[in-house]
Backbone bond lengths (Angstrom), bond angles and torsions (degrees), N, CA, C in turn:
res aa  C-N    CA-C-N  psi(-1)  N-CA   C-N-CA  omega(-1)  CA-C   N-CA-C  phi
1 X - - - 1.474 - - 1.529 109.17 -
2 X 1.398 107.09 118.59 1.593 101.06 162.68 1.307 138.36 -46.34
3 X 1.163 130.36 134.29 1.486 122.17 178.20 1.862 122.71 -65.58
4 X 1.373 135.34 111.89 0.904 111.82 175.95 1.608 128.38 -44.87
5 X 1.642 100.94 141.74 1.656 111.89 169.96 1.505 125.94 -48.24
6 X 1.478 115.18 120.12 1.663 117.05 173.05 1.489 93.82 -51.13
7 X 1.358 97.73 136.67 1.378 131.91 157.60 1.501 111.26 -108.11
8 X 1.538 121.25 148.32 1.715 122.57 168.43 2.066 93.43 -88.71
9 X 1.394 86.96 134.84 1.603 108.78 169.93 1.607 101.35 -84.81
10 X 1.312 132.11 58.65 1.712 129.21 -175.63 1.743 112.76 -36.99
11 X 1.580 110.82 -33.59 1.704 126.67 -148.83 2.358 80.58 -85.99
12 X 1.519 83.07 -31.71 2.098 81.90 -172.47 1.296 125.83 -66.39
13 X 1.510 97.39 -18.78 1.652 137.68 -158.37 1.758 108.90 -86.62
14 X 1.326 89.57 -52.01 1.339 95.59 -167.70 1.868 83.65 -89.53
15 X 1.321 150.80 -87.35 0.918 136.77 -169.94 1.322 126.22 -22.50
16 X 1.254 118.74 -17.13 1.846 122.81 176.70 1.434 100.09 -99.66
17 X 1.328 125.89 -19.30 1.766 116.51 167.33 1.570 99.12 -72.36
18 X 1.663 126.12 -66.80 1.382 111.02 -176.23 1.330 116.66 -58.28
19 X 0.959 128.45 -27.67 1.704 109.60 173.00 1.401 106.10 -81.99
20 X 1.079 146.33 -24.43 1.194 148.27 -159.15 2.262 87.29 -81.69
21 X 1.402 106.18 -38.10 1.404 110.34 -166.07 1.514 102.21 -77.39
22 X 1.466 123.48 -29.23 1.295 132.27 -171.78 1.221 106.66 -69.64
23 X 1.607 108.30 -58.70 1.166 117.45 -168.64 1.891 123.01 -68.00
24 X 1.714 108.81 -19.86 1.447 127.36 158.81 1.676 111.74 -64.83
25 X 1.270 108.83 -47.53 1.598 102.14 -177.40 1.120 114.37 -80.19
26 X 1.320 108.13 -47.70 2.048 97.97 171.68 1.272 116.93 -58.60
27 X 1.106 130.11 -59.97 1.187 129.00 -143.93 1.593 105.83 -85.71
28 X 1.530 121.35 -43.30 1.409 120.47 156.69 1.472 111.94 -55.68
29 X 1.026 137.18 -40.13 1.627 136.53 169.69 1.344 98.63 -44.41
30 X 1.163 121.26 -62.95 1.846 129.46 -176.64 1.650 108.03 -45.96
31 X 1.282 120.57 -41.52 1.396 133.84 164.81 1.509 101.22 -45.71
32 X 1.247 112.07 -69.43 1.720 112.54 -144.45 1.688 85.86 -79.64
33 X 1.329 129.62 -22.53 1.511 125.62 -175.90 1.618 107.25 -70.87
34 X 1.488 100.96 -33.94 1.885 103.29 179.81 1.400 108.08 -76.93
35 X 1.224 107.76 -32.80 1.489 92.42 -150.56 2.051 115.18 -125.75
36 X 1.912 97.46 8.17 1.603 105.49 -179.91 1.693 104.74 -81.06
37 X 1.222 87.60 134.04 1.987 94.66 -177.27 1.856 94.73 -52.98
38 X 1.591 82.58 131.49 1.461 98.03 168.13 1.315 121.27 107.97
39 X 1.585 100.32 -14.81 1.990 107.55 174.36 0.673 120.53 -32.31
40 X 1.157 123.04 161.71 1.594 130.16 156.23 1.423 105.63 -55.82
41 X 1.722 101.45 -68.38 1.406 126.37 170.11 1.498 125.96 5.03
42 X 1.095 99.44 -55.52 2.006 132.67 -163.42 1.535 98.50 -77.59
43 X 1.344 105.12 -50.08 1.979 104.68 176.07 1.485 108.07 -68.86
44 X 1.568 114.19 -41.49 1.593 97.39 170.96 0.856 134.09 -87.18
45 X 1.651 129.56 -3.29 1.124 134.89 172.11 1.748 119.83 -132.66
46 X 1.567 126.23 60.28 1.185 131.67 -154.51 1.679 111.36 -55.10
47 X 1.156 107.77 -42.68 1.327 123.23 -178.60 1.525 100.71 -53.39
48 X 1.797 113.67 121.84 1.040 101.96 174.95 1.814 137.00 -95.57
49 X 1.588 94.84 16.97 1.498 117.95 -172.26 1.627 98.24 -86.69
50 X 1.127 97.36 -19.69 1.837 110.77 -149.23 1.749 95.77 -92.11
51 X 1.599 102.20 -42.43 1.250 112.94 172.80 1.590 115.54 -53.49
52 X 1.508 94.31 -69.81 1.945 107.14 167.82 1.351 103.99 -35.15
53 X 1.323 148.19 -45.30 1.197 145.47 -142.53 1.966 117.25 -101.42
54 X 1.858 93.89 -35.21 1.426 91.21 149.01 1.472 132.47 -84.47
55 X 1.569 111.27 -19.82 1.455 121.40 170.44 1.453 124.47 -36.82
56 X 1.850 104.40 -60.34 0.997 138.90 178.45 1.909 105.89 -67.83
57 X 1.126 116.78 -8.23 1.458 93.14 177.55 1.947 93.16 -116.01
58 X 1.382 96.19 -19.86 1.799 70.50 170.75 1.376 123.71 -84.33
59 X 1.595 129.96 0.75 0.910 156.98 162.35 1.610 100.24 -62.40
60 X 1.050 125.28 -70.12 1.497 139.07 -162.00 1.486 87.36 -58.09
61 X 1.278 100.13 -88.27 1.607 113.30 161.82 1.073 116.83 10.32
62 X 1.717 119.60 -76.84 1.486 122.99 -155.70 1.558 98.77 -65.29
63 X 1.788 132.73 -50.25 0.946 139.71 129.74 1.396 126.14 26.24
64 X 1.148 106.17 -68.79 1.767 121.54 -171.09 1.333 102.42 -86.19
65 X 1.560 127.89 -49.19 1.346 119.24 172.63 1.684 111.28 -68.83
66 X 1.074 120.64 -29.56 1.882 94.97 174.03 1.731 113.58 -88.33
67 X 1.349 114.09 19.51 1.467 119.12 -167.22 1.937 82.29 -110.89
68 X 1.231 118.76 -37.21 1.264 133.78 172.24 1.714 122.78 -61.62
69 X 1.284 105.90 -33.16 1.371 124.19 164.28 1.326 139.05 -55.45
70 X 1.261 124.85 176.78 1.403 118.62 -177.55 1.689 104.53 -93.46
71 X 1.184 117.72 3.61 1.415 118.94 -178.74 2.025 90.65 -102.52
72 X 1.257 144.79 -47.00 0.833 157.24 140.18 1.896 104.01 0.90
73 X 1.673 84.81 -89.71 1.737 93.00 170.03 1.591 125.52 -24.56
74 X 1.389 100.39 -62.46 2.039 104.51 175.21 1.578 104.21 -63.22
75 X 1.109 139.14 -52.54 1.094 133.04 -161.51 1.409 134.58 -122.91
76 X 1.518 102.03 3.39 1.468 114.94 166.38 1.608 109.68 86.26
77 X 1.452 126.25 -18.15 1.177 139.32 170.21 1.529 103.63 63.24
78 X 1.271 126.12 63.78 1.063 110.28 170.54 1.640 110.66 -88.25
79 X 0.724 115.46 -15.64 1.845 119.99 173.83 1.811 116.54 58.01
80 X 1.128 112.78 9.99 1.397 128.75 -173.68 1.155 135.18 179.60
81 X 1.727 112.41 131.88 1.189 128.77 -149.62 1.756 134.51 -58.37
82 X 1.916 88.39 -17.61 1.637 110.37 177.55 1.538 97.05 -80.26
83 X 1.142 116.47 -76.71 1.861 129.23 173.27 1.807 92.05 -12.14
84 X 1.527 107.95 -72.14 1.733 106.11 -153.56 1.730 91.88 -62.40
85 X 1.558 131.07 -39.42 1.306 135.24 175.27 1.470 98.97 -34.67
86 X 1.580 121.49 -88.12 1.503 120.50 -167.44 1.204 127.32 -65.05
87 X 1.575 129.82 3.00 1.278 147.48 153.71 1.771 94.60 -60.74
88 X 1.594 113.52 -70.37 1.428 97.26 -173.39 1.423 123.97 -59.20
89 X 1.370 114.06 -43.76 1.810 123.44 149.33 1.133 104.53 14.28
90 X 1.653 109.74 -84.37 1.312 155.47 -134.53 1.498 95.50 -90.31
91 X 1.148 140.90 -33.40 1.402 145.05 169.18 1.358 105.07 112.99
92 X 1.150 134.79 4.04 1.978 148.17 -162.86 1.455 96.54 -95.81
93 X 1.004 131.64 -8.71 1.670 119.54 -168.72 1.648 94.22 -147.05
94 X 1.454 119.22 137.07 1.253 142.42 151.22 1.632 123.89 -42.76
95 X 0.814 118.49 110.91 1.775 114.71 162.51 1.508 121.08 -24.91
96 X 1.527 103.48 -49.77 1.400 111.01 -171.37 1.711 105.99 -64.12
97 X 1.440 116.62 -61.74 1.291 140.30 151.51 1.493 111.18 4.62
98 X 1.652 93.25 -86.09 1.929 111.70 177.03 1.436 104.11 -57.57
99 X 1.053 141.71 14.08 1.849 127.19 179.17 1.564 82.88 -108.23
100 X 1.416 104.40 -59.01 1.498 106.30 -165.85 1.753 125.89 -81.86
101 X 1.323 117.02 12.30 1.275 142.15 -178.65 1.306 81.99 -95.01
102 X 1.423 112.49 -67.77 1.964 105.71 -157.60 1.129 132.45 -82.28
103 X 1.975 104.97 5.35 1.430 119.84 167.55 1.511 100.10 -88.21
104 X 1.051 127.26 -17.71 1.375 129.29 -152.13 1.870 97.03 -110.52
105 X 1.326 142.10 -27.96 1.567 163.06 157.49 2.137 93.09 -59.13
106 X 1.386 92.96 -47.17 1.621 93.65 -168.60 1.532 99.46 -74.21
107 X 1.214 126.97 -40.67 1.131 125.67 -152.93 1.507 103.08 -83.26
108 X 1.723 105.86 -21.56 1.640 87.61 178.70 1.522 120.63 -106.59
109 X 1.708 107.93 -1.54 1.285 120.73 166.93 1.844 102.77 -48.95
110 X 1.271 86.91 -45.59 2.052 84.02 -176.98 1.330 113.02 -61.93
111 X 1.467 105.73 -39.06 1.168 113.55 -158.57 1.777 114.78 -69.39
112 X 1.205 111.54 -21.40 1.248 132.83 -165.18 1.758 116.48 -109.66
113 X 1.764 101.56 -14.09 1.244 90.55 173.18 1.697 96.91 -109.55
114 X 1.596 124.78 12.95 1.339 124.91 168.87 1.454 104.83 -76.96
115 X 1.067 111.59 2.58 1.928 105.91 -169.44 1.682 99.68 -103.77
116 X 1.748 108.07 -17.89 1.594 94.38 -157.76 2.017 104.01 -81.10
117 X 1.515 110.51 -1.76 1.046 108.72 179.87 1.772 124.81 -75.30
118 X 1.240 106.41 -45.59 1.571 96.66 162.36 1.518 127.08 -107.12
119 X 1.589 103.13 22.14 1.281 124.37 152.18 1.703 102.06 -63.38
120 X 1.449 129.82 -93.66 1.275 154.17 -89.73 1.946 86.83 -150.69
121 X 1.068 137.37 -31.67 1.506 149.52 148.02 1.878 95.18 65.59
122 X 1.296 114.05 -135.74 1.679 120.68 166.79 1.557 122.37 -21.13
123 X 1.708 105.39 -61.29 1.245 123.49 -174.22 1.923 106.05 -59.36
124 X 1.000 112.39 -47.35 1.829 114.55 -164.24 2.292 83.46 -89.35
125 X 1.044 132.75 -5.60 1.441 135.24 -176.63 1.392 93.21 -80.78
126 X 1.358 128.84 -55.41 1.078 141.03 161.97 1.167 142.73 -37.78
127 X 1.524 103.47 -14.97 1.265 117.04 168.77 1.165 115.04 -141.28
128 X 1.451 110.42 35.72 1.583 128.47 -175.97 1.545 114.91 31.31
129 X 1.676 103.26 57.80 1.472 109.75 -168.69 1.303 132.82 35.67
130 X 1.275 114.17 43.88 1.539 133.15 174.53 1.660 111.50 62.82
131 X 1.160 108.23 30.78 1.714 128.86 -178.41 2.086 108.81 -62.95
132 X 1.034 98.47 122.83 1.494 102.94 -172.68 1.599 95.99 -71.57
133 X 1.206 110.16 141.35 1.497 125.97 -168.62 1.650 109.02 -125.42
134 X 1.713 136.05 135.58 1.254 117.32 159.12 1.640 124.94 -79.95
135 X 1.107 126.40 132.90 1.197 98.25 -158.10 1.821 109.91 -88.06
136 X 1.158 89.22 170.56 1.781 97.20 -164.26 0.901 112.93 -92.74
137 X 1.688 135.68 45.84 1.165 141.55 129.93 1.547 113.21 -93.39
138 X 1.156 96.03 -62.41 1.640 98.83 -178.69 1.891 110.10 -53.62
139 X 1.306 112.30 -55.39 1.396 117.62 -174.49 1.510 108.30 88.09
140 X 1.431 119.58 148.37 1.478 146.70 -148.31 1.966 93.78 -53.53
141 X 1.737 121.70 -19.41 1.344 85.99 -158.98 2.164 86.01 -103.12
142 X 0.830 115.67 -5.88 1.700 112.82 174.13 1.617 87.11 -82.79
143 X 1.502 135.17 -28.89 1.501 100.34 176.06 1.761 113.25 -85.48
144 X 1.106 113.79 10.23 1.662 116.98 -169.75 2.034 76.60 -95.32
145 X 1.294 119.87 -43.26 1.319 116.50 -158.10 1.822 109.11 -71.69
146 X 1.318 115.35 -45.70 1.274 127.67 154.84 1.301 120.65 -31.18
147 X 1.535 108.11 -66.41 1.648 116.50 177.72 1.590 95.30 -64.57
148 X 1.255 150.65 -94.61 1.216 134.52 171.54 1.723 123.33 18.13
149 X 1.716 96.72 -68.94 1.216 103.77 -168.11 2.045 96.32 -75.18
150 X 0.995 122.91 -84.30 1.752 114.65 179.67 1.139 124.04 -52.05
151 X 1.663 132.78 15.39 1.188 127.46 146.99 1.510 112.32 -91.86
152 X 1.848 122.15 -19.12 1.184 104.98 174.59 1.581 122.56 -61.02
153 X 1.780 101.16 -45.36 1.350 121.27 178.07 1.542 117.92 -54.32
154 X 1.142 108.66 -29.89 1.599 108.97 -167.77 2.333 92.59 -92.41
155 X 1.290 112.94 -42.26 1.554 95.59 173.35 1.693 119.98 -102.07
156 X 1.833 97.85 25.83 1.532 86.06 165.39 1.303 100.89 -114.78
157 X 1.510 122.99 -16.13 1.144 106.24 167.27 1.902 132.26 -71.49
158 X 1.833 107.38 -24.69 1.190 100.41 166.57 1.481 127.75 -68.61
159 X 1.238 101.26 -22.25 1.963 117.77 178.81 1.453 101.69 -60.15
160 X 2.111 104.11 -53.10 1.442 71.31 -174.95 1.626 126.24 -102.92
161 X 1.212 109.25 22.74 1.844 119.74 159.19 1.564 100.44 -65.47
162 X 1.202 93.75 -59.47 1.749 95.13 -165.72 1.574 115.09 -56.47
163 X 1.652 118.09 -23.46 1.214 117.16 -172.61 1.127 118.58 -98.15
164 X 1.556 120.10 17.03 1.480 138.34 -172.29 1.389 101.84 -131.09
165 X 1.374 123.82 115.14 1.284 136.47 168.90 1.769 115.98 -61.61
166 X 0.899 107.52 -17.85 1.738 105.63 159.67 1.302 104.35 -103.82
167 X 1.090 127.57 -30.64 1.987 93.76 -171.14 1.675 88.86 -101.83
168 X 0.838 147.28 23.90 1.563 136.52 -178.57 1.556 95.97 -94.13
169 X 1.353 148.79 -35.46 1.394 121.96 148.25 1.239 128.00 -49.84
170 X 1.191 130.89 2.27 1.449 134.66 -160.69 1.942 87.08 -121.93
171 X 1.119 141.39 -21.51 1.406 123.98 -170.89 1.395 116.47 -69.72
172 X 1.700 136.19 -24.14 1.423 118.25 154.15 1.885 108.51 -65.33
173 X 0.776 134.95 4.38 1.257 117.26 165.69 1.857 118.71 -114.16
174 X 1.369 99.55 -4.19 1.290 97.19 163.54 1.931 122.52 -80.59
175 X 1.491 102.35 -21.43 1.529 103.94 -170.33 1.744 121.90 -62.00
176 X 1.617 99.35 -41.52 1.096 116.29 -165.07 2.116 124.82 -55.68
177 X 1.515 77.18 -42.57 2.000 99.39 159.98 1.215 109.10 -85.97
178 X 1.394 150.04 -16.01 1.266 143.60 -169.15 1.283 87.94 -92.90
179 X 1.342 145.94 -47.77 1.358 127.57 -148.02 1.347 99.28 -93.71
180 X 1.585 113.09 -36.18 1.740 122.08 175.64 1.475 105.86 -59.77
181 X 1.395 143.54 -2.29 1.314 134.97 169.96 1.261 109.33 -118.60
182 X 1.498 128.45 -16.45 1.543 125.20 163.69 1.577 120.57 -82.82
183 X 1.216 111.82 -18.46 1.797 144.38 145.50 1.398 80.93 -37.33
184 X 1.217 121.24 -115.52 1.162 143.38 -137.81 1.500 115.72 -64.43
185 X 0.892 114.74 -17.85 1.538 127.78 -164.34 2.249 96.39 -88.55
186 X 1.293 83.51 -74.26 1.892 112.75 176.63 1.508 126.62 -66.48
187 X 1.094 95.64 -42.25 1.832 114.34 -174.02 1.848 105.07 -29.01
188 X 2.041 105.95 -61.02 1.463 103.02 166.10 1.184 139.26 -22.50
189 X 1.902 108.87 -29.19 1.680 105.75 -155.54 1.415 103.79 -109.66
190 X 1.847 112.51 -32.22 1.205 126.56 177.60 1.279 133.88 -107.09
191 X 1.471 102.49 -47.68 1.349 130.75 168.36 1.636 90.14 116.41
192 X 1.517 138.72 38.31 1.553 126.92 177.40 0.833 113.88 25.91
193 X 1.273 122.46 76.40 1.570 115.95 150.25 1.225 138.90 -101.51
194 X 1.641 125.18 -23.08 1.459 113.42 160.18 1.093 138.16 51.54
195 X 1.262 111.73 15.45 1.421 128.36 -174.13 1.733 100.98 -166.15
196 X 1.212 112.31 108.89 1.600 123.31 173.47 2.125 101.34 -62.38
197 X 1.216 131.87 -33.15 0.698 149.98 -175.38 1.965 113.69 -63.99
198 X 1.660 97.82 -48.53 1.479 120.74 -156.28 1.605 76.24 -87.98
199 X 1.444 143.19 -40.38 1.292 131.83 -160.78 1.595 112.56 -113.18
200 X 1.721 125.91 -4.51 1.251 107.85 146.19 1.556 144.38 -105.84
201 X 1.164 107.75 22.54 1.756 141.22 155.99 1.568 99.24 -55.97
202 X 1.105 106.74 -81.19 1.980 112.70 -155.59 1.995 78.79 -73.29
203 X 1.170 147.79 -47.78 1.313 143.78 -137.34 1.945 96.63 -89.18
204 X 1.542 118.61 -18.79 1.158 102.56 -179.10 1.812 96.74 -126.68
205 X 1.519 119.64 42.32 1.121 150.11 166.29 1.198 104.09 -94.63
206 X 1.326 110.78 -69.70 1.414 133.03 165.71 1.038 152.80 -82.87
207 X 1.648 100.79 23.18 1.441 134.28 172.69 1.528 114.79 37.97
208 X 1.390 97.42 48.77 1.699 107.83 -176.06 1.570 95.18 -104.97
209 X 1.008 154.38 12.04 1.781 140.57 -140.80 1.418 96.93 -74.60
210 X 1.111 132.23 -23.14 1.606 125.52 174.53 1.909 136.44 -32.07
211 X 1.628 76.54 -29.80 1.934 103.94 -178.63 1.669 104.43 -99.56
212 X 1.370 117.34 -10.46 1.367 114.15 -174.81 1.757 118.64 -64.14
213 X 1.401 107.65 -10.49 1.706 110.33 157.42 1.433 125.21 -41.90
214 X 1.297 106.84 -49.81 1.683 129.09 -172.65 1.662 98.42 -53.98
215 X 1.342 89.95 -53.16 1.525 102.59 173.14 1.271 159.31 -7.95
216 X 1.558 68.65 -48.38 1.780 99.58 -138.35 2.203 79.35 -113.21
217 X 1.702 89.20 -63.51 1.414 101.00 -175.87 1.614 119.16 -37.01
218 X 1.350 102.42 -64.06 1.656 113.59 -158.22 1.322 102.95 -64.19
219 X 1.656 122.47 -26.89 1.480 108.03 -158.30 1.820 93.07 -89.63
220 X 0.933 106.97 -53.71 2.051 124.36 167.13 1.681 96.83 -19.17
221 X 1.556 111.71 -61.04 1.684 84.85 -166.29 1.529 105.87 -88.87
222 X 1.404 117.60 -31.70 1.449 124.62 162.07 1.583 108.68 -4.03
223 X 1.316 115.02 -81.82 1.826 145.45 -174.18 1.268 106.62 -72.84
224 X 1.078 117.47 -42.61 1.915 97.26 167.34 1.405 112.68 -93.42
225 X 1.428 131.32 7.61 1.320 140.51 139.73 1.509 106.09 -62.43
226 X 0.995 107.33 -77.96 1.448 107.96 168.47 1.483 140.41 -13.43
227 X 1.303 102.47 -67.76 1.346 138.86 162.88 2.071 121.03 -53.19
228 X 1.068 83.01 -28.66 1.690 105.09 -178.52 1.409 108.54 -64.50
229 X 1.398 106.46 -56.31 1.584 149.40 -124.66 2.210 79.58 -105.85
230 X 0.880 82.91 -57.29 1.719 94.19 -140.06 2.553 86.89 -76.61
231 X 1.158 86.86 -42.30 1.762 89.24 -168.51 1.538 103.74 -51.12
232 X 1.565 113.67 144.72 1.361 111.92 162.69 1.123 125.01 -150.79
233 X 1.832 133.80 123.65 1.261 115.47 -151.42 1.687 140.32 -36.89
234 X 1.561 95.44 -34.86 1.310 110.11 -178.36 1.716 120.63 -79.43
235 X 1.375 119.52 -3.92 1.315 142.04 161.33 1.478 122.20 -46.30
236 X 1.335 125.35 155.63 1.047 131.29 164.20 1.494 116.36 -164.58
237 X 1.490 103.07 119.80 2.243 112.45 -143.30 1.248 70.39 -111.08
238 X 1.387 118.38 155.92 1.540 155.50 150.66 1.314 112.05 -96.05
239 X 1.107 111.53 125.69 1.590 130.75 -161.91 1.653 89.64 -88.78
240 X 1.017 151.81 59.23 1.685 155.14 -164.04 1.527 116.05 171.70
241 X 1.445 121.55 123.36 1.463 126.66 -162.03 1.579 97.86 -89.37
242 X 1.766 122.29 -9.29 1.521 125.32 177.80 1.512 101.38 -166.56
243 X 1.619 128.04 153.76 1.067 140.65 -138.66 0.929 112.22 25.91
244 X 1.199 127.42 86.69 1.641 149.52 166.92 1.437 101.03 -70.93
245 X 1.132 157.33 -49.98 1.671 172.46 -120.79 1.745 95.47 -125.81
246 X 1.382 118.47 -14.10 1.304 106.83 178.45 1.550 109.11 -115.62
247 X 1.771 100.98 105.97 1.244 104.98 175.66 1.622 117.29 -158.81
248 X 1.220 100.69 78.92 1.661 120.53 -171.57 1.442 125.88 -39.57
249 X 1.427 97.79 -44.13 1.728 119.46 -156.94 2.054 84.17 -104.02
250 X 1.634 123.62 -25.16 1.535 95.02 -174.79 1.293 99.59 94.30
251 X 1.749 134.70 7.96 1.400 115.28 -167.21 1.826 96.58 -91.25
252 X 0.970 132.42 -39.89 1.352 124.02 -142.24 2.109 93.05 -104.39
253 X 0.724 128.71 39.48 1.559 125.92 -171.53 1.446 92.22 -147.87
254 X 1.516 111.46 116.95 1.451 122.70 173.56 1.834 115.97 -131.26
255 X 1.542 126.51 135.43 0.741 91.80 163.17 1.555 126.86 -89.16
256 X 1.784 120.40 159.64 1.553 121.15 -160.69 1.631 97.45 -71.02
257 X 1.303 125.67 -4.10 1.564 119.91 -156.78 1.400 105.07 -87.14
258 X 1.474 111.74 -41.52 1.275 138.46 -177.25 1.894 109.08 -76.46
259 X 1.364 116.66 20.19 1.516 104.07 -158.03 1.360 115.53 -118.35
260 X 1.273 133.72 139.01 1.762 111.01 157.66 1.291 133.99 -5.15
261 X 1.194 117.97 -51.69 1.449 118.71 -168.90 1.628 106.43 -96.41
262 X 1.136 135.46 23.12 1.427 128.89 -175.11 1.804 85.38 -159.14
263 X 1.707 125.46 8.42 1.170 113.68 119.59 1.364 148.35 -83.60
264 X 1.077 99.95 -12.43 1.369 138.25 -177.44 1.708 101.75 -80.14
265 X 1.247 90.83 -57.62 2.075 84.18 178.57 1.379 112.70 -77.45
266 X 1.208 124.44 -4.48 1.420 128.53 -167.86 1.701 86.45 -78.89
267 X 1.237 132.34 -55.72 1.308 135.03 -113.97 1.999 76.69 -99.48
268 X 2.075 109.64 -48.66 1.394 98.95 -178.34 1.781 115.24 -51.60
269 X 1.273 116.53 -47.08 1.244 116.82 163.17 1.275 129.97 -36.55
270 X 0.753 92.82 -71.68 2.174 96.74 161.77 1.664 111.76 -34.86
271 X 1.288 108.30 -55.16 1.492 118.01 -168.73 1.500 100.65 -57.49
272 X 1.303 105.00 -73.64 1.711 108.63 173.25 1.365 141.06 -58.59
273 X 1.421 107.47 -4.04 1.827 124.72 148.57 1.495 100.22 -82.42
274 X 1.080 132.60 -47.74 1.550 113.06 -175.08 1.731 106.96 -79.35
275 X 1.564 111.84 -6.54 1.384 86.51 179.09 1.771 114.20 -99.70
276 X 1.952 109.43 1.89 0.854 106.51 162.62 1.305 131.23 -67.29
277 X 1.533 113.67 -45.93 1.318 139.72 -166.25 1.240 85.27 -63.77
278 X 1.413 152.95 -48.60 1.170 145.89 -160.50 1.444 123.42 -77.81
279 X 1.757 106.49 -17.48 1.649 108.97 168.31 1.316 95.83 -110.42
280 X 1.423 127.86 -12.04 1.978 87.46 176.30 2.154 87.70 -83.16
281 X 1.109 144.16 -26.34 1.544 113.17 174.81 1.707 106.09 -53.66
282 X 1.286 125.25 -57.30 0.664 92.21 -167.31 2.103 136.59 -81.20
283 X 1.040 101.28 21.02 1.348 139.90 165.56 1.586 107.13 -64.61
């Protein structure tokens, strides 16, 4: 039987730019509200771990409610370009899909951090529109290592909610504390971003794009680390962080056996049986 022809999902497309835009203006707004000299924020909450730590859950937060949404529903809300990456990994998402998911995540990261300027004016200037920074002790390659490390955690833990038929109702409520403790924990070295999307909005706001490598790098191997780690033949991931059961067209349900990443382990497996067989001869 032939495989049916890719079709573009346009309604999936455009719903992952507006959430992708929602989730840039709120949640970076929530940034420049915690953390612009002069908050309110700062008098009620001096501690600046404590700050990172509510930042990071209204961030997560905002997250879970548009994944909860009716924009959510069409398109699974992944809001970022690593997430829709280890979905395809994982065999749950189309090729065609992931090009046009992450033009459409990119397109509203801009779109959403073009609003925070006469939103948020002096105050969000001040914090170079909530722009993820490496920090200048560590230097750009401990923040590529950071992003690495909390982008694995943040898309191996949705892989493996989603790839478990009991906890996969539970993955909008896992994000919201996961990101509020990788916030808080990481934020110092990189600024958590985990999303190439979430950090070149405020970064070409703020005419910084020079650092957008870190970006780009840490979250990229993060999710196909992730993705590696987390896939298993007998699996089957849902390309959607809520309404998992809603999937008309068949796009977001893959099986893991059939996928990138469990071709990918097939082939290391192979490698490392032939590289055994090759020291016990010569043994």
């Amino acid at each position: 039987m032939t495989a049916p022809a890719w079709r573009p999902h346009w309604a999936a497309y455009g719903a992952e730019l507006l959430g992708t835009a929602l989730l840039i203006f709120l949640g970076v707004g929530a940034v420049i509200a915690d953390f612009a000299p002069g908050s309110p924020v700062a008098g009620l909450l001096p501690d600046p771990l404590v700050r990172r730590l509510v930042t990071g859950l209204l961030f997560g937060g905002t997250g879970a409610l548009i994944a909860l949404s009716p924009l959510g529903r069409i398109s699974g809300a992944h809001l970022d370009p690593v997430l829709s990456l280890g979905f395809w990994l994982a065999g749950s998402l189309g090729a065609g899909d992931l090009a046009l998911y992450a033009a459409a995540q990119v397109a509203g990261g801009v779109g959403g951090a073009l609003l925070l300027p006469p939103v948020w004016g002096s105050a969000g200037r001040a914090v170079a529109f909530g722009m993820t920074l490496p920090s200048p002790a560590g230097g750009p390659w401990a923040a590529v290592a950071g992003e690495v490390l909390v982008t694995f955690a943040l898309v191996g833990g949705i892989l493996w909610f989603v790839g478990h038929p009991r906890l996969r109702r539970f993955t909008p409520a896992l994000i919201p504390p996961l990101v509020a403790v990788l916030v808080a924990a990481e934020a110092p070295w990189s600024g958590t971003s985990m999303n190439p999307a979430r950090s070149l909005g405020p970064a070409l706001v703020s005419h910084q794009l020079q650092i957008m490598w870190i970006y780009v790098l840490g979250p990229v191997v993060g999710a196909v680390a992730a993705a590696l780690l987390v896939t298993r033949p007998g699996r089957v991931h849902v390309a959607k962080l809520a309404h998992h059961g809603h999937d008309p067209a068949a796009r977001f349900h893959g099986a893991a056996a059939d996928s990138p990443a469990a071709t990918v382990q097939g082939r290391l497996r192979g490698a490392g049986a032939r590289r055994e067989k090759e020291s016990h001869r010569q043994a």
